[in-house]
N, C-alpha and C positions, 0 to 999 in steps of 0.2 A: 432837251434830253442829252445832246451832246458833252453838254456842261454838267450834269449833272454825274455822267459816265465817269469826266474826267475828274471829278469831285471825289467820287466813289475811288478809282482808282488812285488818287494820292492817298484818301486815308488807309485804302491797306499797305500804300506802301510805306504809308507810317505807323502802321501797326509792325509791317516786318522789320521795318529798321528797328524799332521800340526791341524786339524781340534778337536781333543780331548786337544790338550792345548789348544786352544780358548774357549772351553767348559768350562775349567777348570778356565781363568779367569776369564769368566764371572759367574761360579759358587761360585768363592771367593768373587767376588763381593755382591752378588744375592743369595744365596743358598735357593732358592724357589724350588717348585717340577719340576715347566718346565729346570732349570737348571741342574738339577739332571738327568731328567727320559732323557736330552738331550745329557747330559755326556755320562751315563748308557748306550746309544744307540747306541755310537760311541763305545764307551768300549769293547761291545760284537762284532760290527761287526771289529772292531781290531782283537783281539782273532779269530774269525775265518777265519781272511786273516791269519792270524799268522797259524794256524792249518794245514789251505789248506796248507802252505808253508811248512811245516815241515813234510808233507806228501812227497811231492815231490823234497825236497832240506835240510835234518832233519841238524840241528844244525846252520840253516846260521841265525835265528833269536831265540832269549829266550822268551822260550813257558810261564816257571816259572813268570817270572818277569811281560809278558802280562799278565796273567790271576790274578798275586798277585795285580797289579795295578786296576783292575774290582774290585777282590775281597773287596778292602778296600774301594774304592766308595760304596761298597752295602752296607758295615757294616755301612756306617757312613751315607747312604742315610736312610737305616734301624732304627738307630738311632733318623733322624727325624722325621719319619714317628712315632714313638714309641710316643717320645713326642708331638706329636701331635694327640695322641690318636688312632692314627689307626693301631692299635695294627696287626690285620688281614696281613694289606699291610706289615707291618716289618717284620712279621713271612717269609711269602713270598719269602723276600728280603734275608732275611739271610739263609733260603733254599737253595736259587740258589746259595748265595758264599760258601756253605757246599759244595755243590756239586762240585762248580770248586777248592775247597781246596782237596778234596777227589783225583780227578780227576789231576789236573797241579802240585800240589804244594810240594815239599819234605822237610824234616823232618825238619828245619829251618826255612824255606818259612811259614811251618805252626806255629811253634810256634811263630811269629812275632805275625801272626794275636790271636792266642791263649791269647798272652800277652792281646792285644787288650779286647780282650774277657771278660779275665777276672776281667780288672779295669772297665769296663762297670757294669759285674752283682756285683763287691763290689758296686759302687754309686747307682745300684740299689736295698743294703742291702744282697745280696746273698753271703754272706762271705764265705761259705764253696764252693763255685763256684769259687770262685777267687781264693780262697788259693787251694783247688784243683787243678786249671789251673797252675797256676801260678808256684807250687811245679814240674808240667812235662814238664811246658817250661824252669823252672831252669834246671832241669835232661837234657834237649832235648843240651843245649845250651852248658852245663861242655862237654856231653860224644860228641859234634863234635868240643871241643875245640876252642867255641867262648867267652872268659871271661870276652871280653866288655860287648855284647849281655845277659853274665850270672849277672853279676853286677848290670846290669841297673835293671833285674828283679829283682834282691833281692831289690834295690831302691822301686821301686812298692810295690813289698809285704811288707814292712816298711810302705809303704803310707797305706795299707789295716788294718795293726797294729796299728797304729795310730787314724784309722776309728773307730778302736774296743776299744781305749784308753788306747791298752798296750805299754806307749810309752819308756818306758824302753826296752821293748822285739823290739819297733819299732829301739830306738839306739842302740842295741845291732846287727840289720840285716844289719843298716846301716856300721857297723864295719866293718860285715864278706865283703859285700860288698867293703870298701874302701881295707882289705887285699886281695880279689879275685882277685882285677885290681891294685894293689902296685906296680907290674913292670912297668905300665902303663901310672900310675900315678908319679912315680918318681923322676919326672921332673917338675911336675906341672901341671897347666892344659895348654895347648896350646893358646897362645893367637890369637886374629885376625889374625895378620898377619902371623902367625905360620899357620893357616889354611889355609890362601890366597895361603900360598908357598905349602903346600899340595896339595892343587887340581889343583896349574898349573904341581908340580910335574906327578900327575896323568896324566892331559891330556898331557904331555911331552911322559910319558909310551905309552900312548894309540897309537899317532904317530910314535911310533915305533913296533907298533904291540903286547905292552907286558902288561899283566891283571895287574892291580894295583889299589888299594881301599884306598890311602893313606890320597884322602879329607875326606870320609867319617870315615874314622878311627879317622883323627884329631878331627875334630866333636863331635865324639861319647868320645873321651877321653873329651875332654871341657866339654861336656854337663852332663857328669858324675861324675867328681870332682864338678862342680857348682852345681848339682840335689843333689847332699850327704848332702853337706853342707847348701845348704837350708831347706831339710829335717831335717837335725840335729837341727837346727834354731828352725823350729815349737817343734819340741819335748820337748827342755828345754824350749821353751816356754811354753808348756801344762803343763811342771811339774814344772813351777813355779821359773825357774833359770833364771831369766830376764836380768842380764848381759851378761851370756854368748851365749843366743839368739841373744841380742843387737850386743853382737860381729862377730856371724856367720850373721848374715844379712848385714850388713855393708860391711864384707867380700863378699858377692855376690854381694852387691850392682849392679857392673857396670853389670855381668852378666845380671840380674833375668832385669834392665830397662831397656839393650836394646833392651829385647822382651814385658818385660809391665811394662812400666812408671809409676811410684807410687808406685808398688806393697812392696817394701823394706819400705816406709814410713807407708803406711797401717798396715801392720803389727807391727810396732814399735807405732802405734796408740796403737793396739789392746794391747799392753805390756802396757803404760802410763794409759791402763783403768782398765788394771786388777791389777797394781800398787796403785789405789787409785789418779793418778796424772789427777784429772780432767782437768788442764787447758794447758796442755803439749798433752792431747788426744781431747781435742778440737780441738786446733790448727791443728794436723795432719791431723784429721780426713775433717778439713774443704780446708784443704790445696789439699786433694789426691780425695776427693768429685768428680771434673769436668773429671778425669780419669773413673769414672766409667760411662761417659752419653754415650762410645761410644769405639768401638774397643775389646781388648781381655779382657775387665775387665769389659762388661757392663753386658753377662750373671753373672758377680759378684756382682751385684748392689743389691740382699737383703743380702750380706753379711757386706754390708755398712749400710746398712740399721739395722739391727740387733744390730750393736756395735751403731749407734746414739740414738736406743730408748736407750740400755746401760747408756748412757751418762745423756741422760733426764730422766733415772728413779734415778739414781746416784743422779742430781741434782734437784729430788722433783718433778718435771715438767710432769706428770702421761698422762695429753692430748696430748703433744708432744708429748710423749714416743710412746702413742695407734698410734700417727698421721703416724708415723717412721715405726712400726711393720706394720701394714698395709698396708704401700709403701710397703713391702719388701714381704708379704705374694702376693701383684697381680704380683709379678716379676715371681713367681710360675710360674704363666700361661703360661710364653714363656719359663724360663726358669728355672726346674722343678727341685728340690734338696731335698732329705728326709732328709738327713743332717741337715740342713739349717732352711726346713719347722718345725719341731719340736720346734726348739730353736727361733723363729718369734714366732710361736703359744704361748709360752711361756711368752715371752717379751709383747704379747698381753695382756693376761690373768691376768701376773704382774700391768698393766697397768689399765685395766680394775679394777682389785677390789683396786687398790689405789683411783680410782675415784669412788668408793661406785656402781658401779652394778654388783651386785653379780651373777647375772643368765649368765650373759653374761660371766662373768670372769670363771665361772664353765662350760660352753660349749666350751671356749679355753682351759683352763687347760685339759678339756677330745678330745680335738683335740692333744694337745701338747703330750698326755701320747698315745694316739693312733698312731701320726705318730714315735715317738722315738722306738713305741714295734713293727710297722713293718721293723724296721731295720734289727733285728737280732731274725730272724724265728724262729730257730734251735739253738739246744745246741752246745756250743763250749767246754765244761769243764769247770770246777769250774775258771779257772784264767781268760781266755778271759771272761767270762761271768761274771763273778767281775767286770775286768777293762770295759767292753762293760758299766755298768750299772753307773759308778761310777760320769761320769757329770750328769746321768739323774736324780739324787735319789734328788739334792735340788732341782727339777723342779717339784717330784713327793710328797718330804716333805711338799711344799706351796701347792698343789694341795689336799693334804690328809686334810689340815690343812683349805682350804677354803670349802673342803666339808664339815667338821663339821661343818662350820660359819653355814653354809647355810642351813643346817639341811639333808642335800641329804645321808645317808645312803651309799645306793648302789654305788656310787660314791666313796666313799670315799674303801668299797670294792676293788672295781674294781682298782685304785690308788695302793693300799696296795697290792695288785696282781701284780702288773707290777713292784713294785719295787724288785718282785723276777726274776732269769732268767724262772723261770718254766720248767728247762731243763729235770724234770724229767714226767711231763707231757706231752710236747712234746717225747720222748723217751716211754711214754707208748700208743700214742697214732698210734704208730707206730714202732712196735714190732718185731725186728730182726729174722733173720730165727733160727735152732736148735741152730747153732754155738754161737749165741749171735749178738749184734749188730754191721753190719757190718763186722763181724768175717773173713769172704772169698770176703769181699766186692774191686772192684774196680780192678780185672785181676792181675796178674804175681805179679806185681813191690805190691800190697798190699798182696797177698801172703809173699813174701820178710820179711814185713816190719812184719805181724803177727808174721813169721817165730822168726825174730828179737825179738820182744817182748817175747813169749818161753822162751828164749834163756836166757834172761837179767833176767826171772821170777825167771828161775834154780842156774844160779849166783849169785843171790840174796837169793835165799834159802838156797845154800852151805855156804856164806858169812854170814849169820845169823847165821847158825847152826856151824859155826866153833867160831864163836863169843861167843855164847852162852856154849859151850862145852868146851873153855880153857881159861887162865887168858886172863885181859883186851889187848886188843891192838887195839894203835892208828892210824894204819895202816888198820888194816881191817875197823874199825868204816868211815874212811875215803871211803874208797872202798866203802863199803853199801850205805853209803851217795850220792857216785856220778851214781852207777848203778839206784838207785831210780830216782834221777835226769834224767839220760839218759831214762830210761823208761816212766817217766811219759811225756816225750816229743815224745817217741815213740807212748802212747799210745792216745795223743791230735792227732799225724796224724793219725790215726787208726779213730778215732771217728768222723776229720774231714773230711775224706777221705769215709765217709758209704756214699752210693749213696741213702739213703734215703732223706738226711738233700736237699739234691741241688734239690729235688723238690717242698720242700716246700715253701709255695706264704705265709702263713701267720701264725701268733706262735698259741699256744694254744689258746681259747678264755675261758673267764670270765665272767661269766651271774651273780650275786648274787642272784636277787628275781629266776632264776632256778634252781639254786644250793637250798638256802632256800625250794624252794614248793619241792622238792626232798628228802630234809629230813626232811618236817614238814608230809609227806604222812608216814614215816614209825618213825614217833616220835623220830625223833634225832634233834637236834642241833647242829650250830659249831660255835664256838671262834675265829673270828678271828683278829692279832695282831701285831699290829707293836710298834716298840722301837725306840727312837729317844732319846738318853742319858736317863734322867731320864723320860722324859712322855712316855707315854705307850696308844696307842690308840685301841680300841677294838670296834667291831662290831659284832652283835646275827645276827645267821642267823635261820632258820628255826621259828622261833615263831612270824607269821606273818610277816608284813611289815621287813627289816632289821633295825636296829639301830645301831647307833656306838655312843660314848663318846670318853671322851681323861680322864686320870687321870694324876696327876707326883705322882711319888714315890717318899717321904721323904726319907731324907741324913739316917736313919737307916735303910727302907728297902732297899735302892741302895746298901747300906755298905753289908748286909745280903748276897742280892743274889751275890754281887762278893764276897763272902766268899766260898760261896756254892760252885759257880763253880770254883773260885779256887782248894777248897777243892777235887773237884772228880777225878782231878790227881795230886795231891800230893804224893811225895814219902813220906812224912809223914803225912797221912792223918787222920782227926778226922771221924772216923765211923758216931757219933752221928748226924753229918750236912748233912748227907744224907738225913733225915728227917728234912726240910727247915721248917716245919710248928711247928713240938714237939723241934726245937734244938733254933729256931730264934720267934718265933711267928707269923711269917708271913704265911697269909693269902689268899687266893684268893680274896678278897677287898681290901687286900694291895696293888694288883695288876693291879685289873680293876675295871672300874666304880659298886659301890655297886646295884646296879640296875640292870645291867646285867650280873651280879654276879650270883642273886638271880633267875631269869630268866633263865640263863644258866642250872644250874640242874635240870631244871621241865621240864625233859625231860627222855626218855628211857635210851640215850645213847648222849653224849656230846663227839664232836669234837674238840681237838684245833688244831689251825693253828696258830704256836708260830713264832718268829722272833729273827733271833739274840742268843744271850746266852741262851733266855728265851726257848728255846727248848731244854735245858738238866734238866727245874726243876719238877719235881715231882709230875705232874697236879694230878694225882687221890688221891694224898696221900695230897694235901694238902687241909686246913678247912676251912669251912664257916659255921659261928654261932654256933663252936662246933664241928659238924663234919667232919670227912672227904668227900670228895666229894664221892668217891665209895660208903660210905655208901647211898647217893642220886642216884648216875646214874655211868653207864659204861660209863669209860672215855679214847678216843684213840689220839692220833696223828696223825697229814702229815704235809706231808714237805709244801704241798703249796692247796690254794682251788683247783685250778685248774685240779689236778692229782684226784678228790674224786670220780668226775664219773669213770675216767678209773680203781679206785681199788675198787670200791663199787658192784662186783657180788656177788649175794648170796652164804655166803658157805655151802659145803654140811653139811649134817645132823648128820654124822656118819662118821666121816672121816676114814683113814685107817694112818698109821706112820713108817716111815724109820726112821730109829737110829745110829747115829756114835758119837764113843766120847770114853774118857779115854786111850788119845796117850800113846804110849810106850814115857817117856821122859826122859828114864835111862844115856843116855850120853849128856841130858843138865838136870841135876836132878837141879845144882844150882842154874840155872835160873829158870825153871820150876819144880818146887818140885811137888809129886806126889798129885795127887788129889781123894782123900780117896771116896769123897759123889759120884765122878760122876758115878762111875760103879752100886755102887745101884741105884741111880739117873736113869739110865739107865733100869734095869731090872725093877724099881716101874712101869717104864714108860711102859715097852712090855706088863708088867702083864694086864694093863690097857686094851690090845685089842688082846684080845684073838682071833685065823683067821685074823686080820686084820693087823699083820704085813708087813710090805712089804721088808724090808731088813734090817739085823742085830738083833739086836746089833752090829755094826761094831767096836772091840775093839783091845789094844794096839798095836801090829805090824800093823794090818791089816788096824788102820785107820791112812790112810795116804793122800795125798793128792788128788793122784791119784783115791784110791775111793771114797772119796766125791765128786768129778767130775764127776764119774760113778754116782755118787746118782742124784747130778743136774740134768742130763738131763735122767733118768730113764723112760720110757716107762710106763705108765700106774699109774704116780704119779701127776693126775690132780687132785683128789680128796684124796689127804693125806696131810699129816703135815712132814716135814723134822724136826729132832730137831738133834741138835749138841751140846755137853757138851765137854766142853778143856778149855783150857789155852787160852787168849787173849792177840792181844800187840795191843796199840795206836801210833801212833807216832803226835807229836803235830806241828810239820812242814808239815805232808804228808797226809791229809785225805787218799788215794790211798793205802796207806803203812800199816794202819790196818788192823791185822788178825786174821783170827782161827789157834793158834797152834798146828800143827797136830804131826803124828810121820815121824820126818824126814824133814819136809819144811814145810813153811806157806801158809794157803792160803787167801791170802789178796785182799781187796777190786778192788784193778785194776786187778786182774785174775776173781773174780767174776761175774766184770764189764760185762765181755767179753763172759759169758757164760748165755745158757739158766735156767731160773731152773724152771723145770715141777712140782715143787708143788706152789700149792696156798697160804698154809699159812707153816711160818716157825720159829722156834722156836731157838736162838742161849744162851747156857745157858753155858755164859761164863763172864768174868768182860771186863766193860765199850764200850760191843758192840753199845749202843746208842750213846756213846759221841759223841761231835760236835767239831770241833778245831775252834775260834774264828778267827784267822789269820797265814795264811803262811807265814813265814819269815817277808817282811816288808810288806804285803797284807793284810788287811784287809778285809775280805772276803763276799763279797753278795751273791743274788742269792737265790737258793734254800736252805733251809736252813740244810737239810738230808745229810751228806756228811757223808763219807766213807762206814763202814759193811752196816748201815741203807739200805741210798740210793742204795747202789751196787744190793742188795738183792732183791728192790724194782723192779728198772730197771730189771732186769735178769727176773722178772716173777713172784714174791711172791705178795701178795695183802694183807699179813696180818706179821707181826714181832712181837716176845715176845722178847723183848733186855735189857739188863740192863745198865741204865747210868751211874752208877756208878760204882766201885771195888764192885765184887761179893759177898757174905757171903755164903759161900761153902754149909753147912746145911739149912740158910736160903732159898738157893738159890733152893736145891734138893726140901726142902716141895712146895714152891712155883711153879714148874711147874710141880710137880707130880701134883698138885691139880687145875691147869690148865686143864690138859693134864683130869685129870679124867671129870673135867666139862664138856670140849668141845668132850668127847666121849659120853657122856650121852647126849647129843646133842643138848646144849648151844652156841651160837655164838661164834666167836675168842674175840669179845671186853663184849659179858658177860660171858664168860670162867676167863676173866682176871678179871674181877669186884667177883665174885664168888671165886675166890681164894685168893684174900685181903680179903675176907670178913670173910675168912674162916682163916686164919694167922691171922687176927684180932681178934678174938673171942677167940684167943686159947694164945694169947700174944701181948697184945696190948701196951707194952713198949717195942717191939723190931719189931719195924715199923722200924727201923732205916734202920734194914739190909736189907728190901725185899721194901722198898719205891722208889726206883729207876727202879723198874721193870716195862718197859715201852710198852705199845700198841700201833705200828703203824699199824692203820688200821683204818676202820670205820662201820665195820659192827662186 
């Protein structure tokens, strides 16, 4: 009877499979919701014939494979349900395949759908979701030693690099990828009929009763030397190596058309246009057109669409062009791509103001600049957030440049905003636990990886300090060089791995007229500023309405300011250019429109928001009509508008001040020669707050790394000042790798990164804590424009920085924040503490501006 139960029970369960692949054709056909919710319905009661049987006969049928079969219909019925707006019903849907992944599926099984998962939330911008996933489906795949399986992911996460623009970092995944599966691939990819003879292989196995996976292996090797190589293809195409593109395309050809016809010509269009070969990208483009009315390239029909307005704005033809953008913007509607929607919007907007309507063309361009900024929510680091920004910034250069046509102010704001990542207003706007951001974030294996970082922090500290304390060697310099590297890759997983970033739906947001009525209520104004070679575009905010102009800077002030910041890390540098205004004559009218020049200091307190280089020069110190600006208004810094609300609380009245500084630096004296002013430097400063110390003087042995770490997250240091006097190093490849010289190790900007720090305002009085490094290696660097001590400082919890851009003037340096330090206890704000003590080094020597001109305020109150 038993047997016969189980007898019974297979044939209905092969009646309902019989009946689930019928579903399944007619859902290929049809993938409407009755095909779907038809499928679905057969699926489930599959699974629980399956279930019933494994209760009573366990092993004669695979529970896994049932329930992974359900599971992927739901993800991908989910999917349309999503793009069809009913967000509700998809949530639903992917509930339930939660639950049967929890429930059926092991550690494999899961990461297949994982994968899944995670290219889903890249297209739908959620990069730190994808690469999160995606880093524990690679883990999941190595440690049960499946290296196909591990490969194809890294494939993926190159496709997600590529999304983000780092297509270098995207060929570099594709490498590790082709070395992962090298035995695999060693032979080539399997052809056709190399496959054919696999899966009869197999089913020969099966006949004799023995497990064998030999079709699907051939498969996955083919599909994976073909998926490299056409990956490889787009990359040098994005980065502009058009032959060797030409040549990996070609190379896949037979592959990539006998799954989509055309698709190898298409792209070798896209190459002919961004070539310049108009009549070679015609042709293609018209040739490979009829492939996208139908089959697997018709959801790709606004990316045809995209490259023909290309064509017609290429060749003058502006109505075309709008007629082309416009096909491809309604393809949205069925089939939805943020990608895609951006660069349409764009090509619109293009279109639009060639044919003279301006209002229209400025409601696309701020379409274009809104769908590009909901790509990428959350900060990545300084490099992804570069390469992320780097197609968008000529799409935001026309957009900044039709706002002025058009007279739109705030527009033109808002534009100048978004060509930063704003990574550091997102990061204040949601604010890590004690440890810092992300610190303990993401269970065990990000323990690990913190663990790691430690680790590499110590290495690096021994490795400096062994450097620093005996003759040159080009062995260690070596070493330091590649631990930096190893870390600062440690510490992008660390940052993209915080389970803050993967909830976020949307990036900071940019109001200007509410930024403005914000600070026209307590009488400030902000500057803010974009660079585009030599024009210089600027906008007042607070003094009513916003306004912006554009100016270009003359071939002598452009020569100037690359002097200046050359100058401020020169191993042989001229003191006197530190003052850009008494050394060059340059102005603040040099710089921005003379109009809102003058406007700009008829204010309390003046904000800039610089861009590019222009954030290391000297705003308070430089003149207008004579004077210097401090002598008109207190003048501060930020990195971006965006972060002003998040650091604009009021500070206290009477603060209280922790003190460390004057390292022991007896066994690297060479390097670091002793530093005479900072000990008194130090003691002027305690004198200053009698009862209100809160710790230290912390001096030579004792200030080491270790306890300014204790001072960061000190208990009952929300209403005090931290101030740090030492030795400072830059490195001009590393923002991350700038530090405070302590006694014994450095503590540099990616250890700060990671830590809280419990005061509000912070004072680091040491040389070239402001500097900004212009480019990484071959990066040229977007984004936020605060990078290293600054930034590190900011993020960690400070609201206020006294920094200096340039190399220190030891004595200069010590009057200059003692007289800070006295202002802002006498119970002056942090940005008129610093206006008040220029004002006071002015008065007492006004031809040695040179050495305290660099001394910079990030802050705005």
């Amino acid at each position: 009877m038993e047997e016969t139960g189980r007898t019974g029970a297979l044939r209905d369960l092969l009646d309902v499979q019989r009946a689930m692949n019928g579903a399944l054709q007619r859902l290929a056909e049809h993938p409407d919701d009755a095909a779907f919710e038809a499928y679905l319905s057969l699926g489930r009661r599959y699974l629980e014939k399956v279930l019933a049987l494994e209760e009573t006969s366990p092993g004669v049928v695979d529970v896994e494979l049932a329930a992974l079969a359900l599971v992927q219909q739901l993800e991908i019925y989910a999917d349309h349900r999503a793009a069809a707006g009913d967000r509700a019903a998809a949530e639903e849907l992917r509930a339930e395949a939660d639950r049967l992944v929890v429930a059926h599926l092991g550690p494999v099984a899961r990461a297949g759908v994982e994968r899944g998962r995670a290219m889903r939330a890249a297209t739908e911008g959620s990069f730190h979701d994808a690469l999160v996933r995606l880093d524990a489906v690679h883990h999941t795949y190595r440690e049960a030693g499946r290296r196909l399986d591990a490969a194809q992911t890294l494939v993926q996460l190159a496709d997600v690099y590529s999304w983000l623009g780092a297509h270098d970092r995207s060929l570099e995944t594709l490498d590790a990828a082709q070395t992962l599966a090298a035995d695999d691939l060693a032979a080539g990819p399997p052809s056709p009929a190399d496959v054919a003879a696999a899966i009869e292989a197999q089913q020969a196995a099966a006949g004799r009763g023995e497990p064998s996976t030999a079709g699907p292996d051939a498969l996955a090797r083919r599909r994976l030397y073909y998926e490299i190589r056409h990956s490889q293809a787009h990359q040098h195409r994005h980065l502009g190596r058009y032959d060797e593109a030409e040549r990996l395309y070609e190379d896949v050809r037979e592959y990539v058309e006998d799954l989509v016809p055309a698709a190898v010509d298409f792209h070798l269009a896209v190459i002919a246009l961004a070539s310049g070969d108009l009549v070679r990208a015609e042709r293609l483009l018209g040739a490979v057109a009829p492939a996208f009315d139908d089959g697997l390239l018709r959801p790709r029909r606004g990316s045809l669409r995209m490259y023909q307005a290309d064509l017609e704005l290429a060749r003058l033809r502006p109505a075309e062009a709008l007629a082309r953008a416009e096909s491809g913007l309604a393809e949205q509607e069925l089939h939805p791509d943020l990608e895609l929607a951006w660069k349409l919007h764009w090509r619109r907007a293009d279109a639009l103001a060639a044919l003279g309507l301006g209002t229209e063309a400025l409601e696309a361009y701020t379409a274009a600049a809104a769908a590009a900024d909901t790509l990428r929510a959350a900060p990545l680091g300084y490099t992804l957030d570069t390469t992320f920004l780097r197609d968008k910034l000529p799409m935001l250069d026309a957009a900044i440049d039709h706002a002025l046509a058009v007279g739109d102010a705030a527009a033109a704001v808002r534009f100048i905003e978004l060509g930063k990542s704003r990574a550091l207003a997102a990061v204040l706007a949601r604010p890590g636990g004690p440890d810092g951001p992300g610190a303990r974030a993401g269970g065990e294996r990000a323990d690990e990886v913190a663990e790691l970082f430690d680790d590499l922090s110590r290495r690096i500290d021994a490795v400096a300090y062994a450097m620093a304390s005996g003759p040159a060697d080009p062995d260690l310099a070596r070493e330091h060089d590649a631990l930096l590297v190893e870390r600062a890759a440690v510490l992008e997983r660390i940052r993209v791995h915080d389970p803050r970033w993967r909830t976020i739906s949307e990036p900071p947001a940019v109001d200007a007229a509410a930024t403005g009525s914000r600070l026209a209520a307590t009488g400030r104004r902000a500057l803010v500023l974009h660079r585009r070679a030599n024009r210089i575009v600027a906008a007042l905010l607070g003094d009513g309405e916003p306004r912006a102009a554009a100016t270009t800077l003359t071939e002598p002030v452009a020569e100037a300011v690359a002097a200046y910041v050359t100058n401020l890390h020169a191993v042989e540098f001229d003191p006197r250019l530190h003052d850009l205004s008494g050394a060059c004559g340059i102005g603040l009218a040099d710089l921005v429109p003379a109009e809102l020049a003058q406007a700009a200091v008829a204010a309390d307190a003046l904000v800039v928001v610089p861009h590019g280089d222009l954030h290391m020069l000297p705003w308070a110190a430089l003149t207008l009509d004579g004077q210097r600006l401090f002598e008109r208004t207190a003048v501060g810094v930020l990195p971006n508008l965006a972060a002003l609300t998040m650091l604009d609380d009021v500070p206290p009245a009477a603060p209280a001040v922790a003190l460390l500084g004057d390292p022991d630096y007896t066994t690297v004296a060479e390097v670091y020669p002793p530093l005479p002013q900072v000990g008194p430097e130090l003691a002027d400063v305690a004198a200053l707050y009698p009862g209100a110390v809160l710790v230290g003087p912390v001096t030579g042995a004792a200030a080491t790394q270790e306890a300014l770490l204790a001072l960061l997250g000190r208990p009952g240091a929300d209403g005090a000042v931290l101030h740090v006097a030492c030795h400072a190093e830059i490195d001009v490849d590393n923002p991350l790798a700038a530090g405070l010289v302590l006694t014994g190790a450095t503590l540099d900007a990616a250890e700060v990164v990671r830590r809280r720090c419990a005061y509000p305002e912070v004072v680091l009085s040491a040389c070239s804590t402001g500097w900004r490094p212009q480019r990484v290696g071959d990066l040229a660097l977007a984004g936020d424009d605060a990078l290293g001590l600054t930034a590190s400082f900011l993020e960690a919890g400070a609201r206020f920085l006294l920094v200096s851009v340039p190399k220190a003037h030891d004595v200069a340096t010590r009057a200059f924040v003692v007289a800070w330090h006295r202002h802002r206890r006498a119970g002056a704000s942090p940005l008129q503490a610093h206006r008040q003590a220029q004002l006071d080094l002015w008065t007492r020597e006004p031809a040695k501006i040179h050495r305290w001109a660099g001394m910079t305020a990030y802050g705005c109150r």
